[in-house]
FITOR-943621 format. One record per residue (C-alpha): residue number from 1; x, y, z. Coordinates in nm, 4 decimals, always signed. Each point is the difference from the previous one (the first is absolute). Layout:
<num NUM east X north Y up Z>
...
! end
This chain:
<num 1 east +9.3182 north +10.8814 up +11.7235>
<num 2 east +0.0421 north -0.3423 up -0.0508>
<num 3 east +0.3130 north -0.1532 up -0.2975>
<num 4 east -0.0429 north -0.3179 up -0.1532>
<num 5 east +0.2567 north -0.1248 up -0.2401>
<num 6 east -0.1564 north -0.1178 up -0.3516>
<num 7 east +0.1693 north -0.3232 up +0.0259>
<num 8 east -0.1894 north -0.0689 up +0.3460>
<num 9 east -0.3441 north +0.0699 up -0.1815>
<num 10 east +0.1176 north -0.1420 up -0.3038>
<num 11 east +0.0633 north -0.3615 up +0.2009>
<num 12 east -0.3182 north -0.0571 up +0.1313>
<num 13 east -0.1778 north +0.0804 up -0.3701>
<num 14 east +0.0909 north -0.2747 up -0.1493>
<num 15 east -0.3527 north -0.1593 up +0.0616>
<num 16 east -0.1699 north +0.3520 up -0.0926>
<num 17 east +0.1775 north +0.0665 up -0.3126>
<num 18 east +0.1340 north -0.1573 up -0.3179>
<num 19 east +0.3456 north -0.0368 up -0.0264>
<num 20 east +0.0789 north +0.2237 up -0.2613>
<num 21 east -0.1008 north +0.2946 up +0.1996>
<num 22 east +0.1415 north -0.0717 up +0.3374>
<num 23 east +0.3141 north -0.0685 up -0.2193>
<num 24 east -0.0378 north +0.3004 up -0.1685>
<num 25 east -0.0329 north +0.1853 up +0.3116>
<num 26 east +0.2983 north -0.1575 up +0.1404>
<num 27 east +0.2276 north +0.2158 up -0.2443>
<num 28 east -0.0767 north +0.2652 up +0.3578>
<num 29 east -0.0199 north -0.2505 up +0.1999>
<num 30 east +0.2728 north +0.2439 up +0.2662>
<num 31 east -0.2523 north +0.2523 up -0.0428>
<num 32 east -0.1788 north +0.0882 up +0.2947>
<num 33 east -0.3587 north +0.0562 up +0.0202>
<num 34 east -0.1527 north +0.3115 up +0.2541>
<num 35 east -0.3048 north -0.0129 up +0.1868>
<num 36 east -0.0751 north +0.3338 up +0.1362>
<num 37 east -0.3404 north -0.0717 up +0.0879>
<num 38 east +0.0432 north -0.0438 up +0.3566>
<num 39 east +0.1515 north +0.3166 up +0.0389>
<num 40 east -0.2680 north +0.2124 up -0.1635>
<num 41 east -0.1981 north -0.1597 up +0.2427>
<num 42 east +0.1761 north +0.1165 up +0.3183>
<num 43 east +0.0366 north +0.3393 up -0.1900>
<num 44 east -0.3935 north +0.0011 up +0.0015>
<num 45 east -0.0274 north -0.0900 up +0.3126>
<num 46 east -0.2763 north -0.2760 up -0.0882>
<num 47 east +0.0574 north -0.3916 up +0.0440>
<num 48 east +0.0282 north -0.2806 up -0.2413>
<num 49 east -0.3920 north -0.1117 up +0.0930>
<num 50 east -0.0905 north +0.3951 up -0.0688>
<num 51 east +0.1129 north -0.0245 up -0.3523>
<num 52 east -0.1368 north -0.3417 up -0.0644>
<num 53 east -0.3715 north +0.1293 up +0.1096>
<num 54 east +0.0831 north +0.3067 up -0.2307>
<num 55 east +0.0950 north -0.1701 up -0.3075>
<num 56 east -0.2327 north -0.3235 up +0.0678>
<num 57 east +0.2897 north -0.2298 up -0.0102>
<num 58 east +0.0589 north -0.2762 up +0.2303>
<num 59 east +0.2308 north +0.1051 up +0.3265>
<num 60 east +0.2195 north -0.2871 up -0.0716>
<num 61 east +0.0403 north +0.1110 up -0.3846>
<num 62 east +0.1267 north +0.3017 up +0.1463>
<num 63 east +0.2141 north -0.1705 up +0.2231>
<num 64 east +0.1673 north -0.1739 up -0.2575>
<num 65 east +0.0616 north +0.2850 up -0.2233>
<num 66 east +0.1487 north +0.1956 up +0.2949>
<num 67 east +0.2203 north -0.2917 up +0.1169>
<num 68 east +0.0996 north -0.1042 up -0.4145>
<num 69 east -0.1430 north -0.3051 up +0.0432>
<num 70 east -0.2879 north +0.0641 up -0.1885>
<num 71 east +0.0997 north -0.1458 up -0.4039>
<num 72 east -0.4105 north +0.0642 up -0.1403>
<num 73 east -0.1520 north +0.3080 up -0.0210>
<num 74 east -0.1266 north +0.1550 up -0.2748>
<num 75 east -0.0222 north +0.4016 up -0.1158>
<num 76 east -0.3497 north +0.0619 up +0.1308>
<num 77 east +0.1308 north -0.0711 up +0.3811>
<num 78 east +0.3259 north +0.2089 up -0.1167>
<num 79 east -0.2514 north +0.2886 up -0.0854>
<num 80 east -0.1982 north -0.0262 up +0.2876>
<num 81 east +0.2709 north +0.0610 up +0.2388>
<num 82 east +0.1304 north +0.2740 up -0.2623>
<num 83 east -0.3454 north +0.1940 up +0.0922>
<num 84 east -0.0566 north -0.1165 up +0.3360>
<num 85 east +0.3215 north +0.1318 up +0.1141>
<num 86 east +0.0594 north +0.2728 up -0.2755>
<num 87 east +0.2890 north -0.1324 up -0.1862>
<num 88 east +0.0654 north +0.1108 up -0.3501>
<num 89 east +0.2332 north -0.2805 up -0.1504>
<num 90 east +0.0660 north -0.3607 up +0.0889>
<num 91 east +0.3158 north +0.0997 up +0.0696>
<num 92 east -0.1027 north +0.1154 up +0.2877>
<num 93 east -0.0951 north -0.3513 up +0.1596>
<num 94 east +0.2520 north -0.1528 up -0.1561>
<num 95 east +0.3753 north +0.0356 up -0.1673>
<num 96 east +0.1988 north -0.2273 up -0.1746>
<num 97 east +0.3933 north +0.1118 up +0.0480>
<num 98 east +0.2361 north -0.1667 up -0.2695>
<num 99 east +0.3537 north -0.0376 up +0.1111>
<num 100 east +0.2145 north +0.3525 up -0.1791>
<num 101 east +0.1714 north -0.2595 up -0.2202>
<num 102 east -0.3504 north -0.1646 up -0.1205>
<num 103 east -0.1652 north +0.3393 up -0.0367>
<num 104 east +0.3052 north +0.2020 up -0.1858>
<num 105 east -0.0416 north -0.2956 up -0.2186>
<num 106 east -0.4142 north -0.0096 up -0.0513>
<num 107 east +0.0404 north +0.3780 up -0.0838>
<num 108 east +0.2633 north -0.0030 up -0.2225>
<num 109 east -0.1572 north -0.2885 up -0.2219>
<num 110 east -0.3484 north +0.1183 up +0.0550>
<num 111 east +0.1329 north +0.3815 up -0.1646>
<num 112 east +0.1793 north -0.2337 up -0.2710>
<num 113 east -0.3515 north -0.1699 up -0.0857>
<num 114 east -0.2028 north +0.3304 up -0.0149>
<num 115 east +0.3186 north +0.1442 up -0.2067>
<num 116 east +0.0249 north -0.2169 up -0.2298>
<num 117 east -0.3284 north -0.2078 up +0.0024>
<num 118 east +0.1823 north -0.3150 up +0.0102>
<num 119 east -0.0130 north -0.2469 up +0.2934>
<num 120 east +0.3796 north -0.0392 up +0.1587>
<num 121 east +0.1344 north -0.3004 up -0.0568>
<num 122 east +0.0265 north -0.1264 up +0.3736>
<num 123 east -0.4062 north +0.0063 up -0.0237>
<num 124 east -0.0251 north -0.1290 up -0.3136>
<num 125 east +0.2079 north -0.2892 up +0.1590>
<num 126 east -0.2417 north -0.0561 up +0.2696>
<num 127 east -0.3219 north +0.0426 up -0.2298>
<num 128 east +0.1436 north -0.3145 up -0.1959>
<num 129 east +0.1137 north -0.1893 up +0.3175>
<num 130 east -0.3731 north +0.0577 up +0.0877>
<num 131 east -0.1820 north -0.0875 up -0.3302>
<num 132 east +0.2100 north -0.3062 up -0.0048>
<num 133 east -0.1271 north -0.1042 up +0.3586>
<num 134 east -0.3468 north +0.0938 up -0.0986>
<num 135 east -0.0312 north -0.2240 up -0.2541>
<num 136 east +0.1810 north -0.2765 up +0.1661>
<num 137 east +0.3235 north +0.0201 up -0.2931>
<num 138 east +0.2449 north +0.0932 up +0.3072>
<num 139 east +0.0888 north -0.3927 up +0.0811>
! end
C-alpha cells in the first residue's frame, strides 16, 4: 500500500492541468491518496510484469501506478486490471482518505445539497472564484 498526499501530486500538475482544477483540488489538498495495487499483487502471488502481460499495459505503466507516480491513465487500463485481477470497484486499487474534519464537512453539505437542492454557499463561493478565473475577470 503505498500513501501519497494530494498536495505532493497536486505540485507536480501544474504543467498537466489548468489551474482552476489543481486549485480546486487543493481545497483536499491534506487528503491522502491510497494505492493498494501493490498489495493485491503480493496477495495474488503474481509480479508487476505478470499483470502488465495480462492487461497489455506497459511494465513501467504498472510500475508507476503501483509506486503513485503514475499521474495518466485512463479508465480502460483501470478496467483492465479490474478484470485481470478480479476487482469489483476502483476502490479497490485506489482510495482517497479525507482528513475526519474535511469529510464530516463534505457529508454534511453534500446531505444539505440533496435536501434542499440548493448548492451550499461555501461551493457556490468557489464556483464564482472559478468562473471569475476562467474568464480571466479575477485580476
Amino acid at each position: 500500500m503505498k500513501k501519497i498526499k494530494v498536495k505532493e501530486i497536486l505540485s507536480g500538475s501544474h504543467k498537466l492541468m489548468n489551474d482552476i482544477v489543481v486549485g480546486t483540488a487543493w481545497h483536499i489538498g491534506d487528503a491522502e491518496i491510497i494505492v493498494k495495487l501493490d498489495d493485491l499483487l503480493k496477495e495474488r502471488g503474481i509480479s508487476q510484469k505478470d499483470l502488465a502481460k495480462m492487461t497489455g499495459m506497459r511494465p513501467g505503466t504498472i510500475s508507476e501506478i503501483v509506486n503513485g507516480q503514475g499521474t495518466l491513465f485512463n479508465k480502460a487500463q483501470l478496467l483492465a486490471i479490474m478484470v485481470a485481477l478480479r476487482l469489483t470497484s476502483f476502490k479497490d486499487i485506489f482510495e482517497v482518505r479525507l482528513p475526519d474534519e474535511t469529510r464530516l464537512k463534505y457529508i454534511e453539505q453534500s446531505n444539505e445539497w440533496i435536501r434542499d437542492k440548493e448548492m451550499p454557499l461555501e461551493i457556490k463561493e468557489m464556483y464564482r472564484e472559478n468562473v471569475l478565473k476562467a474568464s480571466g475577470l479575477d485580476k
